[in-house]
N, C-alpha and C positions, 0 to 999 in steps of 0.2 A: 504494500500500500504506500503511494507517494503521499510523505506530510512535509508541510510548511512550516522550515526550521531558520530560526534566526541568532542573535547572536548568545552565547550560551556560559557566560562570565564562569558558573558555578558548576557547569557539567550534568544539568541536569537528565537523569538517565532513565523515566519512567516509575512507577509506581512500583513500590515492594511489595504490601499488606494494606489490607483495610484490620482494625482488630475491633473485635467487637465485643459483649459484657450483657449481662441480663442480671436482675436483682437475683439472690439468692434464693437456688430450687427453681429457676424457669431457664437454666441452662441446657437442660434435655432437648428443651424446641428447636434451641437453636442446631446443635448435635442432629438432628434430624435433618432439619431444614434445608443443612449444607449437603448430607448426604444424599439428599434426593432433589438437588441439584448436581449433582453428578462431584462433587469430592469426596476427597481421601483423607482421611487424618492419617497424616506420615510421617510428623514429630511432635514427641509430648517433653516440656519443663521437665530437667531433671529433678526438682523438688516444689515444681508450683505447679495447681491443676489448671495450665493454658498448654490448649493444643492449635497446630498447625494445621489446617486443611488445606488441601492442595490442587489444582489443576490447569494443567498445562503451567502457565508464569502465571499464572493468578493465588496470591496467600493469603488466606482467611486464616485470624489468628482468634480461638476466643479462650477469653482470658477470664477462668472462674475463681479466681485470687482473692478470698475477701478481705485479704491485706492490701489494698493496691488502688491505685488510682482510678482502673477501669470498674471495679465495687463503687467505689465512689460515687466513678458517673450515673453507675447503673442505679445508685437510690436517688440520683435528682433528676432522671430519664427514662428509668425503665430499659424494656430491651433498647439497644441500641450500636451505634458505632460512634467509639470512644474515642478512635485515633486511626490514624493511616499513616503511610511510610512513602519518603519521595529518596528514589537511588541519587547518588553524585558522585561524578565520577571524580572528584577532589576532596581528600579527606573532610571529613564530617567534623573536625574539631575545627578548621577553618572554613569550614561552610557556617557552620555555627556563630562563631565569632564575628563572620559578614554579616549576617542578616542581622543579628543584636545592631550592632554600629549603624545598621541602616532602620531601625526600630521594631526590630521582633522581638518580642517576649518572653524571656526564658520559663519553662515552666519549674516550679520551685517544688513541685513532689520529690520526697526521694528517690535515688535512682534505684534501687532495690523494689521500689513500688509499679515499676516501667516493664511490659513485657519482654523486653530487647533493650541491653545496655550499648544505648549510644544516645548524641546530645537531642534535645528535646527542646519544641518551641511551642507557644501554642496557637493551637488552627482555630479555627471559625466555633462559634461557642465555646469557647475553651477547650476544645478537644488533643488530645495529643500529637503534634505533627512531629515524626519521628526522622532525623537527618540522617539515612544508612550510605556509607560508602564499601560497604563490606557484602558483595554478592559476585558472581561467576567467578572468571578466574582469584577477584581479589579476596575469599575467601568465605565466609558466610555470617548472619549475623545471626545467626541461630545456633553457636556455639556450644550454651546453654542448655541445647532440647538434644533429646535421643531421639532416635529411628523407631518409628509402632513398629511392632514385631509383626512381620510379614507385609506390610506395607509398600508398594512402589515407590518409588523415593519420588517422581517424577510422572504419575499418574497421567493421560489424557481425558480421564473422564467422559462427558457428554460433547468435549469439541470445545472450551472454552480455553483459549490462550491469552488474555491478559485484558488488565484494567484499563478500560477504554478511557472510561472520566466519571468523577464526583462532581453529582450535583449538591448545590447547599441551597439548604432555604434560610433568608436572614429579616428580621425586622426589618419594616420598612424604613427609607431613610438610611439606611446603612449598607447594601449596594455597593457608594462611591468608595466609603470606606476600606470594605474590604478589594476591591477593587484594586484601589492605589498601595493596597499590605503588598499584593502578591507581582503588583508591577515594581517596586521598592524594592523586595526582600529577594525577589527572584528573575527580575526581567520578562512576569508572564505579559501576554499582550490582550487586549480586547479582539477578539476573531468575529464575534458574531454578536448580535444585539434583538433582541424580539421584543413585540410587545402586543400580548396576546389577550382577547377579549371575546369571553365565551360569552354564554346564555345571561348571566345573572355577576359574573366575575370578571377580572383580570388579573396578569400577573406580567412583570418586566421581569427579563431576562437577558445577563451580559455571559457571554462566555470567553472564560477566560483560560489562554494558553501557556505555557512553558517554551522556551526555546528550541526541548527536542520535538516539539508538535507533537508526542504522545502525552503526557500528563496537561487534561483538561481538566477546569474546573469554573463550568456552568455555575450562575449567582442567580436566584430568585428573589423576587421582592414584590409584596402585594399589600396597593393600599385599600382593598377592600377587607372590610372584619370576619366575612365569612367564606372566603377565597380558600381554596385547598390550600396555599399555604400558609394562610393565618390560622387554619387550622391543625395543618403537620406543628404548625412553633407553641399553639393550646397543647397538644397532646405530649409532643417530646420535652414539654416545659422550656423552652428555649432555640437558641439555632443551631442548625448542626447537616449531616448529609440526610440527603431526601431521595438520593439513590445511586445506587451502584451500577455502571453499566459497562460490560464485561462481552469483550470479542469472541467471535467463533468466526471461521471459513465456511459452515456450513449451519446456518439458521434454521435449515428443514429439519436436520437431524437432531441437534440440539434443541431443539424446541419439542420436538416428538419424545424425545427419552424424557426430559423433564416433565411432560404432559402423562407419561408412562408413569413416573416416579411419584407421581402426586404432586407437582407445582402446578398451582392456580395463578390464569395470566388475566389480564384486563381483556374486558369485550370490545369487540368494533361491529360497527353496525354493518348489517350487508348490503346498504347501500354504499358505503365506502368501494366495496372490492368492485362493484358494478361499474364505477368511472375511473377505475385505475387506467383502462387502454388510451380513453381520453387524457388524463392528466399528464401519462407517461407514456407517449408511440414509441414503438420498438420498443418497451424494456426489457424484453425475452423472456420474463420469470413464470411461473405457472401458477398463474392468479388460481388454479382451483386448490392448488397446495396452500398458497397464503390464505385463502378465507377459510379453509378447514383447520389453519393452525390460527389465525385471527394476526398474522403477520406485515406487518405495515410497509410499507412501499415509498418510498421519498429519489427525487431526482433533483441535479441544479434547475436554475429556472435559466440558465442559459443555455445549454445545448441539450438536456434530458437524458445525459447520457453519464454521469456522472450519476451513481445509485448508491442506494443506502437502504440498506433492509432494518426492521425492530420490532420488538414486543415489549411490555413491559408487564412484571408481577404483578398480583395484584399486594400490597401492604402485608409484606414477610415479618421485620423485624420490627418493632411498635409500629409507627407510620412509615418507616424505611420502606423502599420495595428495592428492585432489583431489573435491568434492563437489557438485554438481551440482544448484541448490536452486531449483523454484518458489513463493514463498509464494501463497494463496488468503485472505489477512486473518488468516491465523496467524504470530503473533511468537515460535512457538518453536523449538524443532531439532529436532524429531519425538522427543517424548518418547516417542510409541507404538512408534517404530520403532527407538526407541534400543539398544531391548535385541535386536530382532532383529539387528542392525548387526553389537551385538557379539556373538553369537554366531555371526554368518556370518564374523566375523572369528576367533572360535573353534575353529571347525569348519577353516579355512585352517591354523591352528595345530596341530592333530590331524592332518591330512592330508598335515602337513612334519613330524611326530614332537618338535615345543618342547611340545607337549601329552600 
């Protein structure tokens, strides 16, 4: 896949971990949830109960610690994602050190309370952003965990090969803010900008990129009170990610085994599949596979040939869900189907009476 990479001061090299936490005794769900999305727990803490799930470069960490920061999170949030990990390909104590001098926040939990000892700043809601310079050849930052016994070390699971982008949802008015942290702290760039207005709501949207063009990280902000995202920030008590969305080559199949496995996806209506030919001539895809999996179709608006396949879960982890993304040489988030999204998420909202 070609991305749009510019200049890159810090070496930034892609997503490590998303880690995530559930109050005490609702960690089984999660254990479940990851498995029938197609991972593998393949390393467990050799003295703390946080394990690694795995598949293809994608690592789910959950951390059942109730010594630890991700406990923490987990009583002023419920289930959730407590922290995520951005690679660098230049030591992590001098990455650290940049981003402080250019106004990041050191996070002041012990380092003993951290799933993975390396330095720490904090992300969007206070959550853990984790600075790793220690993966492939340069050596792992999972030092700490053993190998599950009998385990693949390196699973393929359902087709999922890596973290596409985190979305966050944030208070309104706060947007520009975080905006200018991650242009500051890391040279990301503003890629894309929506601003979408369903039935009853709206919601603005800046996405924002990293220099290697793989670590995205889409911003939400909605000043209406009962907007799905004023309601994800009611429910998770505060801002944080709104969802994880996670590459495959092949969206048929990973979409089938997870539909096999017991994941529940969002519905589209079947007059969507009906004007796919119109919206997109030539796309080649097999509209009767996409409406039987409920799979979304998006293309550029300049030549229609530039594609982008998605689904998304329905609400996995509290209000977290999970996104399900082919790219076809398209670098965006399906602008076209942005608005359907949110309105299938609108219609969920009228059908639970928040609307």
């Amino acid at each position: 896949m070609q991305v749009t990479t510019f200049e890159n001061p810090l070496g930034i090299n892609g997503f490590e971990f998303v880690e995530f936490a559930a109050p005490e005794g609702q960690g089984a769900r999660l254990h479940d949830y990851f498995r029938r999305m197609g991972f593998t727990a393949v390393l467990r803490h050799r003295s703390r109960p946080i394990t690694v799930y795995r598949q293809g470069d994608v690592n789910f960490l959950l951390n059942e610690d109730p010594d630890s920061f991700a406990a923490d999170f987990a009583r002023a949030h419920g289930p959730c994602a407590c922290g995520f990990a951005i690679r660098f390909r230049k030591p992590a104590r001098e990455v650290f050190d940049a981003v402080v001098r250019n106004g990041a926040e050191p996070v002041t939990h012990k380092a003993e309370s951290r799933a993975v000892d390396v330095p720490v700043i904090k992300g969007i809601g206070d959550c853990m952003l984790y600075l790793v310079d220690r993966y492939g050849d340069a050596g792992s930052v999972y030092a700490d965990y053993v190998p599950v016994e009998g385990a693949e070390a390196n699973p393929a699971g359902f087709g999922l090969t890596f973290i596409d982008h985190l979305t966050h949802n944030l208070y309104f008015g706060n947007m520009e803010k975080w905006a200018e942290y991650y242009e500051k702290l890391f040279n990301f760039r503003e890629i894309r900008y929506f601003d979408i207005k369903g039935a009853k709501t709206g919601l603005v949207s800046k996405a924002m990129t990293a220099p290697d063009g793989i670590v995205r990280i889409p911003l939400n902000e909605s000043s209406d009170p009962k907007s799905q995202i004023n309601e994800y920030l009611e429910q998770y008590n505060g801002e944080g990610i709104q969802h994880i969305a996670l590459f495959t080559e092949n969206i048929y199949e990973t979409v089938e085994k997870m539909r096999a496995a017991g994941i529940e996806f969002l519905d589209t209506p079947d007059t969507y599949f009906e004007v796919i030919d119109q919206r997109i001539p030539n796309h080649g895809e097999d509209v009767a596979r996409l409406q039987k999996n409920r799979i979304l179709i998006d293309a550029d608006p300049e030549t229609k040939s530039r594609k982008l396949l998605q689904i998304f879960t329905q609400n996995a982890i509290g209000p977290i869900f999970f996104e399900i993304i082919q790219r076809k040489g398209n670098e965006g988030f399906g602008e076209g189907n942005f608005q359907a999204l949110f309105e299938s998420i609108e219609r969920d909202q009228m059908r639970r009476g928040v609307l």
